[in-house]
C-alpha positions as CSV (number, residue, x, y, z in Angstrom):
1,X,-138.7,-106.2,88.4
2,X,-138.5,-107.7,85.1
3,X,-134.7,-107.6,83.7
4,X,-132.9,-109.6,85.5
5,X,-134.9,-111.9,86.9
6,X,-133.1,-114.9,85.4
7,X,-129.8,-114.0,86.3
8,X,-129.5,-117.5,88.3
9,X,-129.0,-119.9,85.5
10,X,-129.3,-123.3,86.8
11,X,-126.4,-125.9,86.4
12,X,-127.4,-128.7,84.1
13,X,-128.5,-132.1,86.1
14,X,-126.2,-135.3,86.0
15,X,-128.5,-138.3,85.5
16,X,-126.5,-140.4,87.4
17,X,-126.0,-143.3,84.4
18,X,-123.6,-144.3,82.7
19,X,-123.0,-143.8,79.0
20,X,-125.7,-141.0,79.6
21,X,-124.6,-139.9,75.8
22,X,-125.5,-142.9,74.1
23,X,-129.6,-142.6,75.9
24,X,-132.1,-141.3,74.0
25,X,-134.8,-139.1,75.7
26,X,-137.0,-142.5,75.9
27,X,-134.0,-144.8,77.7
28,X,-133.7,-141.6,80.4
29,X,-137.9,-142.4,81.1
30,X,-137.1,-145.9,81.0
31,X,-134.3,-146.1,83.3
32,X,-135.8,-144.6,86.1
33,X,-139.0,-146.9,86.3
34,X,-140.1,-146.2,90.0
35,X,-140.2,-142.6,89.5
36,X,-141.2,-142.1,85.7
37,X,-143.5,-145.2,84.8
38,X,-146.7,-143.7,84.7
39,X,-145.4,-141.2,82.0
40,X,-143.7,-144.1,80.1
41,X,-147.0,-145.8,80.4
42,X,-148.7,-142.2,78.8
43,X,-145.6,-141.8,76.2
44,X,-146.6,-145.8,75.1
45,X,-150.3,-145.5,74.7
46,X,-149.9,-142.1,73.3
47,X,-147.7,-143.9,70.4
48,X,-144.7,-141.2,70.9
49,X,-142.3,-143.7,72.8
50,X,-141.0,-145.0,69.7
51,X,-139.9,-140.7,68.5
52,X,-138.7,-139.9,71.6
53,X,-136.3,-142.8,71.3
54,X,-135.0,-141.8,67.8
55,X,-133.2,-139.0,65.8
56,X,-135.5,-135.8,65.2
57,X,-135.9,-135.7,61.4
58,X,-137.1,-132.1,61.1
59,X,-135.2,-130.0,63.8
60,X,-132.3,-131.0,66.4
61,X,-133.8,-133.3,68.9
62,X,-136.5,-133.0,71.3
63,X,-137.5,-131.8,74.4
64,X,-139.5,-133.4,77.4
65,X,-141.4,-132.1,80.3
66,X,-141.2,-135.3,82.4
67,X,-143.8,-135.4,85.3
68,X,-142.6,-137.7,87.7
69,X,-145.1,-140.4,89.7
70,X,-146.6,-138.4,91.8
71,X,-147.5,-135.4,89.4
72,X,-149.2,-137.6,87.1
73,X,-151.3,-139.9,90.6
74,X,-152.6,-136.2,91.7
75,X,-153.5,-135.2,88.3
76,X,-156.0,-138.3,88.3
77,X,-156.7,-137.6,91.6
78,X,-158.1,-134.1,90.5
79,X,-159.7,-135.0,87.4
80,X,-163.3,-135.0,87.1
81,X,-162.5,-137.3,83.8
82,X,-160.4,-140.1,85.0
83,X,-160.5,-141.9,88.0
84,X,-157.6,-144.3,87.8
85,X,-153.8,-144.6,85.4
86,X,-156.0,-147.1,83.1
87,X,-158.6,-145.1,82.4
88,X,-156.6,-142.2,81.6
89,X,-154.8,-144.6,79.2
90,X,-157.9,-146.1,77.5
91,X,-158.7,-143.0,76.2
92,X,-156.7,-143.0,73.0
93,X,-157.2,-139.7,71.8
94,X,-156.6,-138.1,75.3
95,X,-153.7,-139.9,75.8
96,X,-152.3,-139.0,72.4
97,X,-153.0,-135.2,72.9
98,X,-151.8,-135.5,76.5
99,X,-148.0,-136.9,75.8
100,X,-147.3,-135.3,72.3
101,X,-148.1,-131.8,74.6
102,X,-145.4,-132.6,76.8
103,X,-143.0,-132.7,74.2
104,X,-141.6,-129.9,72.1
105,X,-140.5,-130.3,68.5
106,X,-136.5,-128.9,69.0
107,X,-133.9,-129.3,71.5
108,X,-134.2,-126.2,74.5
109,X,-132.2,-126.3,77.1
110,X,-133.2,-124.1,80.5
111,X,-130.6,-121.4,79.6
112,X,-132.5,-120.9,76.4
113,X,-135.8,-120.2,78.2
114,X,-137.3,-117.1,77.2
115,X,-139.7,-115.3,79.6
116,X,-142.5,-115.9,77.2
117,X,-143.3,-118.6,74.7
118,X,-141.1,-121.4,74.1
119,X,-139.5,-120.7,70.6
120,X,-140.9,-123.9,68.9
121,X,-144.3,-125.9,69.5
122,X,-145.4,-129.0,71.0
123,X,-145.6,-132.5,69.1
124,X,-149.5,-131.2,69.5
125,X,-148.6,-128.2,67.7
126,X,-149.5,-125.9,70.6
127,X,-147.2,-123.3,72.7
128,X,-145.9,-124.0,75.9
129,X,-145.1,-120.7,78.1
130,X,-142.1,-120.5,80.8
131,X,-142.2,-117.6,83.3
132,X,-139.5,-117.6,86.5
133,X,-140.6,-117.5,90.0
134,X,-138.7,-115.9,92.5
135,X,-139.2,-117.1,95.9
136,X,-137.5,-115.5,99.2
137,X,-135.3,-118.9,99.2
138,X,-135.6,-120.1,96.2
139,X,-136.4,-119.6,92.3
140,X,-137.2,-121.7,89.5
141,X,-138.7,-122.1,86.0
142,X,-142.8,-122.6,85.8
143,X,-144.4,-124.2,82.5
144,X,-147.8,-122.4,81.5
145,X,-148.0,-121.1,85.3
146,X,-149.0,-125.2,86.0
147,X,-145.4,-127.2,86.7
148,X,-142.7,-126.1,88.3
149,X,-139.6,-127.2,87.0
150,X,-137.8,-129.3,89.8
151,X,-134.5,-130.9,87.4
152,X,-133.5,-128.9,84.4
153,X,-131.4,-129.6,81.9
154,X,-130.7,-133.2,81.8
155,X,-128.9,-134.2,78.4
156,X,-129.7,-137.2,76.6
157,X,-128.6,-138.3,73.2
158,X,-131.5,-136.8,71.1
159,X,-132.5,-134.0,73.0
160,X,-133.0,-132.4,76.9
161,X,-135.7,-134.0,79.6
162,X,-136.7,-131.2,82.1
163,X,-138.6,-132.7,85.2
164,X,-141.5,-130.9,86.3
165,X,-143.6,-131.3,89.7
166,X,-147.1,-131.5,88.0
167,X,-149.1,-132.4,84.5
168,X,-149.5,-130.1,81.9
169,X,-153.0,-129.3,81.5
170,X,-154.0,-129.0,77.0
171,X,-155.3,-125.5,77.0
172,X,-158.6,-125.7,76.0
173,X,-160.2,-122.6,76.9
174,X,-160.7,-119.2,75.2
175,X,-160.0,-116.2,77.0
176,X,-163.3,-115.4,77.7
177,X,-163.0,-118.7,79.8
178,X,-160.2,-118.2,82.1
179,X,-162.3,-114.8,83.5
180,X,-165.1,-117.2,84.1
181,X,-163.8,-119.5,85.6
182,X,-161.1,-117.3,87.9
183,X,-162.7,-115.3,91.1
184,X,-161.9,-111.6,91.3
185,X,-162.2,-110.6,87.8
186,X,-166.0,-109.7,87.8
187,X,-165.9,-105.8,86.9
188,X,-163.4,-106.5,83.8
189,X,-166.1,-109.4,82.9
190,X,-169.1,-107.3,83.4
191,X,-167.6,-104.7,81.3
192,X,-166.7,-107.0,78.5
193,X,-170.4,-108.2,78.7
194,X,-171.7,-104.9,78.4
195,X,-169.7,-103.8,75.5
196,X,-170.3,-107.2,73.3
197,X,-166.3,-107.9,73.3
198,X,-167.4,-110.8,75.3
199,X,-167.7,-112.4,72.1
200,X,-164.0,-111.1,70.9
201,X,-162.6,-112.8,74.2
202,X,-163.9,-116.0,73.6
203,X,-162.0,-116.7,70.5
204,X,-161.0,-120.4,70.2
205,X,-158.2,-120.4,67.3
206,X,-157.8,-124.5,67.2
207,X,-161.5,-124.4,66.3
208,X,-161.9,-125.5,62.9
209,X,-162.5,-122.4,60.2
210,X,-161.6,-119.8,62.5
211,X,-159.0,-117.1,60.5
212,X,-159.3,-114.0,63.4
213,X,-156.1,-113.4,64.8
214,X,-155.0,-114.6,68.5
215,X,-153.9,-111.1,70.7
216,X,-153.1,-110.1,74.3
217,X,-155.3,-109.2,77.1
218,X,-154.1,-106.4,80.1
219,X,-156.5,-107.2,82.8
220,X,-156.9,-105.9,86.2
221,X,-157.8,-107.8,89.1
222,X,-161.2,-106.0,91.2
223,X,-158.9,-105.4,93.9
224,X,-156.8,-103.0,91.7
225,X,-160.5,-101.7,91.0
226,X,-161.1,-101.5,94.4
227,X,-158.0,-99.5,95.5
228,X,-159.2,-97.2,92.9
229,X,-162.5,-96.6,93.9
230,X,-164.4,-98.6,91.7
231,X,-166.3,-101.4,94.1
232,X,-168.5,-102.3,91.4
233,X,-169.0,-102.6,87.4
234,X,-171.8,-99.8,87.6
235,X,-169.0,-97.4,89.5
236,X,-166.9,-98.1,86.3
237,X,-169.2,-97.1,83.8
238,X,-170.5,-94.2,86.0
239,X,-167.0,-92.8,86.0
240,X,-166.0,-94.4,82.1
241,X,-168.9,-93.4,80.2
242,X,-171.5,-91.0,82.2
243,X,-173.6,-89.6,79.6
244,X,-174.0,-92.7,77.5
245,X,-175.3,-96.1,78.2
246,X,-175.1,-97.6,74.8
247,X,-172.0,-99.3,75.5
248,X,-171.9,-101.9,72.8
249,X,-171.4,-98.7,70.0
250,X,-167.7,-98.9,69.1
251,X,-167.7,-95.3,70.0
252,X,-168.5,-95.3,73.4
253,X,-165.8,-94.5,76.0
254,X,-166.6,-97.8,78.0
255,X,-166.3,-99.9,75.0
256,X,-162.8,-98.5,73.9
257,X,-161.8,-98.6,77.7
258,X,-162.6,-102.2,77.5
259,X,-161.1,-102.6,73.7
260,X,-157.7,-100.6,75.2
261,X,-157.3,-103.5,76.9
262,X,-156.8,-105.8,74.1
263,X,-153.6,-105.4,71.8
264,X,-154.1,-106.7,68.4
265,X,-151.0,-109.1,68.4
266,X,-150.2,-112.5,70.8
267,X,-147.3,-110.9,72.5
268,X,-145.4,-112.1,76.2
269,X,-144.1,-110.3,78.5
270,X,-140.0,-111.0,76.4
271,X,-141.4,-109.6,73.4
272,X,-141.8,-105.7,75.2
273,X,-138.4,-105.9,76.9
274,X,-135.7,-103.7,75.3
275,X,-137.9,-101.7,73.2
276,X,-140.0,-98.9,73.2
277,X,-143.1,-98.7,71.3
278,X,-146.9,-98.2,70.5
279,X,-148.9,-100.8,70.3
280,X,-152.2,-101.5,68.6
281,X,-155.1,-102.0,70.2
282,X,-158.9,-103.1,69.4
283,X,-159.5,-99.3,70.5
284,X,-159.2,-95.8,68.7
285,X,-156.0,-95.5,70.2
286,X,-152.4,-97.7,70.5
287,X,-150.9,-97.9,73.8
288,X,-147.0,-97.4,74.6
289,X,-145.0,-100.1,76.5
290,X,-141.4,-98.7,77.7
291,X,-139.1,-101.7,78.2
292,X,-135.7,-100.5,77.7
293,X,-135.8,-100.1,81.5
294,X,-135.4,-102.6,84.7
295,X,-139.4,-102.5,84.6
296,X,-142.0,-102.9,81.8
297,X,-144.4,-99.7,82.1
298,X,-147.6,-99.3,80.3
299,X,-148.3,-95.2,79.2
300,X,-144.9,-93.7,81.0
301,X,-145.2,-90.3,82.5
302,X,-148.8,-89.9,80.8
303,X,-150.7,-90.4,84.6
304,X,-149.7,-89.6,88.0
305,X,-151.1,-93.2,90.4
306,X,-149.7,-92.3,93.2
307,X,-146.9,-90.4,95.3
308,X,-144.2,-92.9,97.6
309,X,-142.5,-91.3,100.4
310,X,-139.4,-93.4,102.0
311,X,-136.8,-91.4,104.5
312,X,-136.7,-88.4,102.5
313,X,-137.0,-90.0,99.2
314,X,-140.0,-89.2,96.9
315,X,-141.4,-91.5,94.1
316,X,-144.0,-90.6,91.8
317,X,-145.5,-93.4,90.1
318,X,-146.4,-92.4,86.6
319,X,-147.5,-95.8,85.1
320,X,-148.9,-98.7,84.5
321,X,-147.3,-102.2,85.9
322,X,-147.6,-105.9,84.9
323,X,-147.3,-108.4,87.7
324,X,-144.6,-110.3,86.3
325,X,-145.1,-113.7,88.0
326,X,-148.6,-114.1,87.6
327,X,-148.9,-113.1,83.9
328,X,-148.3,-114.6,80.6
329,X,-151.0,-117.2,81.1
330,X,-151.5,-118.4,77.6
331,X,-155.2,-119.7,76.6
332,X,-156.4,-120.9,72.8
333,X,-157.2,-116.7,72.3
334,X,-153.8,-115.7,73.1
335,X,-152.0,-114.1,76.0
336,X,-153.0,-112.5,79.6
337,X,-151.3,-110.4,81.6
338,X,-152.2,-108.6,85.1
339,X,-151.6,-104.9,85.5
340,X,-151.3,-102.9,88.2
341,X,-153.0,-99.7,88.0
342,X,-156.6,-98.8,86.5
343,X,-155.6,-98.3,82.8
344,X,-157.6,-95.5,81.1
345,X,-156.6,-94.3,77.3
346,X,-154.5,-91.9,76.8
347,X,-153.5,-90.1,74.3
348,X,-150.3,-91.4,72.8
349,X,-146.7,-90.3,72.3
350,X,-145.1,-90.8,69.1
351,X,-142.4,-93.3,69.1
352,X,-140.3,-95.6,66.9
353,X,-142.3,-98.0,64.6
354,X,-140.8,-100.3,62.9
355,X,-142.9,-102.6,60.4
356,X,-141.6,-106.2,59.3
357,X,-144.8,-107.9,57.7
358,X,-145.3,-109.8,60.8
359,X,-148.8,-108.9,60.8
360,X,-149.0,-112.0,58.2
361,X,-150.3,-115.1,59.6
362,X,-148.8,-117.0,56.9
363,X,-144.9,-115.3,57.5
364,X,-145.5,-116.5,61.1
365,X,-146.5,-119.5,60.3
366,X,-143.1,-119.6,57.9
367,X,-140.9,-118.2,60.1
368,X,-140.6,-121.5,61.9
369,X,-138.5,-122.9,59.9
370,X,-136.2,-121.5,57.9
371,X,-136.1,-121.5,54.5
372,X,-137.4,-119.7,50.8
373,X,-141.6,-120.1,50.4
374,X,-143.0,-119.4,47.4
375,X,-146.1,-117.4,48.1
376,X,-148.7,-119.0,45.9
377,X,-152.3,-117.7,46.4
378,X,-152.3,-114.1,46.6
379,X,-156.2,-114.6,48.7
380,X,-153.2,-115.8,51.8
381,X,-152.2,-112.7,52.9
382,X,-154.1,-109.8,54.1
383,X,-151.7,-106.7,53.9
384,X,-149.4,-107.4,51.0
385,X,-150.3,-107.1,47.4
386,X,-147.9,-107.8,44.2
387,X,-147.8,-108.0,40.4
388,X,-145.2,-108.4,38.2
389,X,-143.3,-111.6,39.1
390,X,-143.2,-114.3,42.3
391,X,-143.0,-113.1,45.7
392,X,-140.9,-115.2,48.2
393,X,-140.7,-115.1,52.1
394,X,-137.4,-115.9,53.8
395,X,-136.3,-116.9,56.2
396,X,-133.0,-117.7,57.4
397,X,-131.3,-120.1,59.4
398,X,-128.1,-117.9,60.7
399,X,-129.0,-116.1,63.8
400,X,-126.6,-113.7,62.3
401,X,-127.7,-113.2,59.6
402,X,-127.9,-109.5,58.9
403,X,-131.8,-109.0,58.2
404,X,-133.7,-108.2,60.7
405,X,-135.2,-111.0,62.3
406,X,-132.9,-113.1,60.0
407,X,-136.5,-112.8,56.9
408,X,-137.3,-110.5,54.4
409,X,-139.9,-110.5,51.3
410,X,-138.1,-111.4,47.8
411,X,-138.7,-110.5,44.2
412,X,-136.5,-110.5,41.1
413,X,-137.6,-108.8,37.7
414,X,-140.3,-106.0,36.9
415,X,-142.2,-105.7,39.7
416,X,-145.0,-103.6,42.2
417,X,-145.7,-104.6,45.9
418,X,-147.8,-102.9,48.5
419,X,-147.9,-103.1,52.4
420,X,-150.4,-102.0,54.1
421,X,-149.4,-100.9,58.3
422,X,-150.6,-100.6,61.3
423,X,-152.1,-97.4,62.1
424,X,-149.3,-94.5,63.4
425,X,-150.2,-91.8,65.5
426,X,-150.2,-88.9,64.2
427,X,-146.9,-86.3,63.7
428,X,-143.8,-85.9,61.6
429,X,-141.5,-88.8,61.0
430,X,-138.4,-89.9,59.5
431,X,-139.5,-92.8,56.7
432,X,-136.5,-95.5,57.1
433,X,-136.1,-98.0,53.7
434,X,-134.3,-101.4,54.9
435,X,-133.4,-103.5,51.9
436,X,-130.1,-105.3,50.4
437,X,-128.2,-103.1,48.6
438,X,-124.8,-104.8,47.5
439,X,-125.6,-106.7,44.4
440,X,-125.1,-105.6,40.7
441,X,-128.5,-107.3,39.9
442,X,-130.5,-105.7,42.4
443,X,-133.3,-103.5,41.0
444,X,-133.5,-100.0,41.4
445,X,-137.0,-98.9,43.0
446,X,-139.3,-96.0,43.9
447,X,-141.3,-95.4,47.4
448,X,-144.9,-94.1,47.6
449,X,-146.5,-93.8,50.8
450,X,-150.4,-93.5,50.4
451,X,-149.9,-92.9,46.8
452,X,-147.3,-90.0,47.1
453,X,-143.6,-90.9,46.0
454,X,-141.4,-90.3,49.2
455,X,-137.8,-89.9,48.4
456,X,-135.8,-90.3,44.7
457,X,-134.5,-92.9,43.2
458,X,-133.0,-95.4,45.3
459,X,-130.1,-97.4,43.6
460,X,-130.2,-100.6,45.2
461,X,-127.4,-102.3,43.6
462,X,-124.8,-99.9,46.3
463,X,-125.2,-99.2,50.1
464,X,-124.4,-102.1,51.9
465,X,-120.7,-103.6,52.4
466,X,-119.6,-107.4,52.4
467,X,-120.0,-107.8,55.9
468,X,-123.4,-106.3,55.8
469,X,-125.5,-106.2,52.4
470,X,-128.2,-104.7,53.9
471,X,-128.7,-100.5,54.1
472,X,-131.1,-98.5,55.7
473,X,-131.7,-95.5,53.0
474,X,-133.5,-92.3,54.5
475,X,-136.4,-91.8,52.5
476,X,-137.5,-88.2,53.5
477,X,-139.9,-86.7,55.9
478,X,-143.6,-87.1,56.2
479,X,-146.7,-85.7,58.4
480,X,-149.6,-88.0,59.3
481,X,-152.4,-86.2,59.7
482,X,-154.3,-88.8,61.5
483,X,-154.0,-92.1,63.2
484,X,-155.0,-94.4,60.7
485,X,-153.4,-97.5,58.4
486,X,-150.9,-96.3,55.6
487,X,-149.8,-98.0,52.6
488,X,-146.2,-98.6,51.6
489,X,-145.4,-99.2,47.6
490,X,-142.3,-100.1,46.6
491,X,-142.0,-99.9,42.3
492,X,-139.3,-101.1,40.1
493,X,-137.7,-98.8,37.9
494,X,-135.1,-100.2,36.0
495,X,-135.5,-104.7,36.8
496,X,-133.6,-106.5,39.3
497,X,-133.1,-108.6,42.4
498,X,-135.2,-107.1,45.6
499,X,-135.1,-108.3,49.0
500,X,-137.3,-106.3,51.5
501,X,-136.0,-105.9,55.1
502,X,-138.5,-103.5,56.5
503,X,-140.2,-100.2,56.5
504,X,-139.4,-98.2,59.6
505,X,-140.4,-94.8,61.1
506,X,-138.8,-92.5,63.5
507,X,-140.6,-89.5,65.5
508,X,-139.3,-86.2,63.7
């Protein structure tokens, strides 16, 4: 199951010294050499010693993933790289990369461990994942499915140290990688090969110049193939796509079967619990993921997989499963995660869709620390376009802040912005507006949706209330013909203050 399974918070550690609140993260290392030396040793040639021994200046504190002795002796003893502590440490630019990725930028303590990415980065600017293993005697925290948290929640001075039971590893490879170099993945591979998204899967996003996005892969293991009756690729494409071989045409079945697969967004398995929604995909077609429930289920009620019979009780299983433990491997592509069942498309249900220009790489980017961003070169965004006066992203530092996500889009004076969406699936919905609307200066604005105005005139300087300036304002009713992109306008009428929540639509 996947709610609940961190129900066992663990107790924070006592370090056992003295003054413990006047050590920094770097005295902690220090003070225990027998057990932390060769890590001291990596912080010192890695030149971080000196910042994990001070103040943070741009967040609160830091946060180490401390290998102990031992974790750090088998890492050389498994390298094909290093043979021995000094040559590990005579490589400068290793070393630097190796210790600034064992320390994240911002103070988390276990109890703020997401089942997903960590909410800030490493000192290397990458993403560390934490997923929670449950054992029949035992549970605990594991770091990019590599180390095994063994001491959580140690408190130092300028941040937390977590110990961990083995190195982290820099992720180095592409998607497209990890299947190669993992056994029992072959049909997926073969398929991917076939179809040419071979080359989609191998996105490296450090690599210099590369603008694709990062997204998700939901991949099945053979043996899931197997217990379906596909032993091989060429059973796959027998049964996927019979009647045409061409399988690299974006139209074939076995190349959207293989592009199903891949949602267009880097998402862990956190970001689909408590909602219920379509996702898009490199296919024709979005895929729903249900996780207001105990379990996250991939395309609810749309197949029947098999029939359970226990005592008297009958299950139907009527979706598709993640293994929780083994997934949100992270790679320089994005995420992975293992499902259960053979997952074919579908055709999809309408559901809620709610749109809050996070398909900007640059409001990502921004969201990581709060604060108001001028947005300077209109070529930096791909699905918002402006005139009329500046456009700011912000982003709060309240968590209660009553925005959604604590950012919106800002404007003040005569003004016309466009957002372009995701593609819906087709049907009638209720179009949503979120926006302040409790300031005398705010403007009052017009909604088109694909060039057709949706709604009247919406009086933004009423709606909200002191505790909560922001209002949801029905705009009206509209049928989408097909599943495609739409594009939201939003128009000034008389000149004011704007600040842009979200667009949101509900199945009608």
């Amino acid at each position: 199951m996947f709610a609940g399974t961190r129900s066992c918070e663990p107790e924070p550690v006592e370090a056992g010294f003295e003054d413990m609140i006047d050590m920094t993260v770097l005295d902690y290392v220090m003070e225990d050499s027998l057990r932390f030396s060769h890590f001291l040793r990596i912080l010192e040639a890695g030149g971080i010693d000196k910042t994990v021994g001070a103040y943070n200046p741009d967040r609160v504190g830091y946060t180490l993933f401390l290998p102990e002795n031992q974790a750090v002796e088998r890492f050389i003893s498994e390298s094909d790289r290093f043979s021995s502590l000094e040559e590990l440490l005579a490589d400068r630019t290793y070393v630097s990369t190796l210790s600034r990725y064992h320390v994240v930028n911002g103070e988390i303590n276990a109890d703020e461990f997401p089942f997903g990415a960590l909410p800030e980065r490493t000192l290397s600017e990458d993403i560390l994942t934490v997923s929670f293993v449950v054992e029949p005697d035992t549970s605990y925290y594991k770091i990019n499915n590599q180390a095994p948290v063994i001491e959580p929640n140690i408190e130092t001075s300028n941040g937390w140290v977590h110990v961990i039971s083995a190195v982290l590893t820099p992720i180095t490879f592409t998607t497209y990688d990890w299947m190669e170099q993992h056994q029992g993945y072959s049909i997926f591979k073969q398929a991917a090969d076939a179809t040419g998204l071979n080359e989609t899967l191998d996105l490296n996003a450090k690599e210099e110049g590369v603008t694709a996005r990062t997204f998700t892969l939901l991949l099945e293991h053979d043996s899931v193939f197997n217990r379906s009756g596909f032993q091989t690729f060429s059973d796959l494409a027998a049964y996927i796509s019979p009647e045409n071989d061409d399988f690299t045409d974006p139209g074939n079945p076995l190349y959207n079967f293989v592009a199903y697969h891949i949602l267009a967004e880097t998402r862990f398995l956190d970001d689909f619990a408590e909602i219920s929604t379509n996702y898009s995909t490199y296919s024709d077609v979005p895929l729903n993921i249900n996780g207001l429930g105990l379990d996250l289920m991939i395309n609810k009620g749309k197949q029947i997989f098999d029939t359970l019979i226990h005592q008297g009780d009958t299950t139907i299983v009527d979706y598709v499963g993640f293994f929780y433990d083994e997934s949100n491997i992270l790679t320089q592509s994005g995420a992975i995660h293992f499902i259960d069942q053979v997952m074919e498309q579908v055709r999809p249900s309408r559901q809620i869709m709610t749109f809050q220009f996070h398909e900007e790489l640059l409001f990502n980017e921004l969201a990581q620390e709060p604060g108001e961003y001028l947005v300077e070169e209109p070529a930096s965004l791909d699905y918002i376009t402006w005139s009329g006066t500046d456009l700011f992203y912000v982003k709060e530092a309240s968590e209660d802040y009553p925005a959604w996500s604590q950012d919106y889009l800002f404007m003040d004076g005569d003004f016309s912005i466009s957002y372009r969406i995701p593609r819906i699936v087709q049907g009638n919905y209720m179009a949503l507006f979120g926006a302040e609307a409790y300031n005398f200066e705010n403007a009052l604005v017009e909604v088109y949706i694909d060039g057709k105005k949706l709604g009247g005139l919406i009086d933004l300087t009423t709606g909200g209330s002191a505790g909560n300036p922001y209002a949801q304002i029905e705009l009206g009713t509209i049928n989408f013909l097909r599943y495609e992109e739409h594009t939201i306008e939003v128009r000034s009428l008389i000149p004011g203050r704007f600040s842009w929540d979200y667009i949101r639509f509900e199945p009608f």
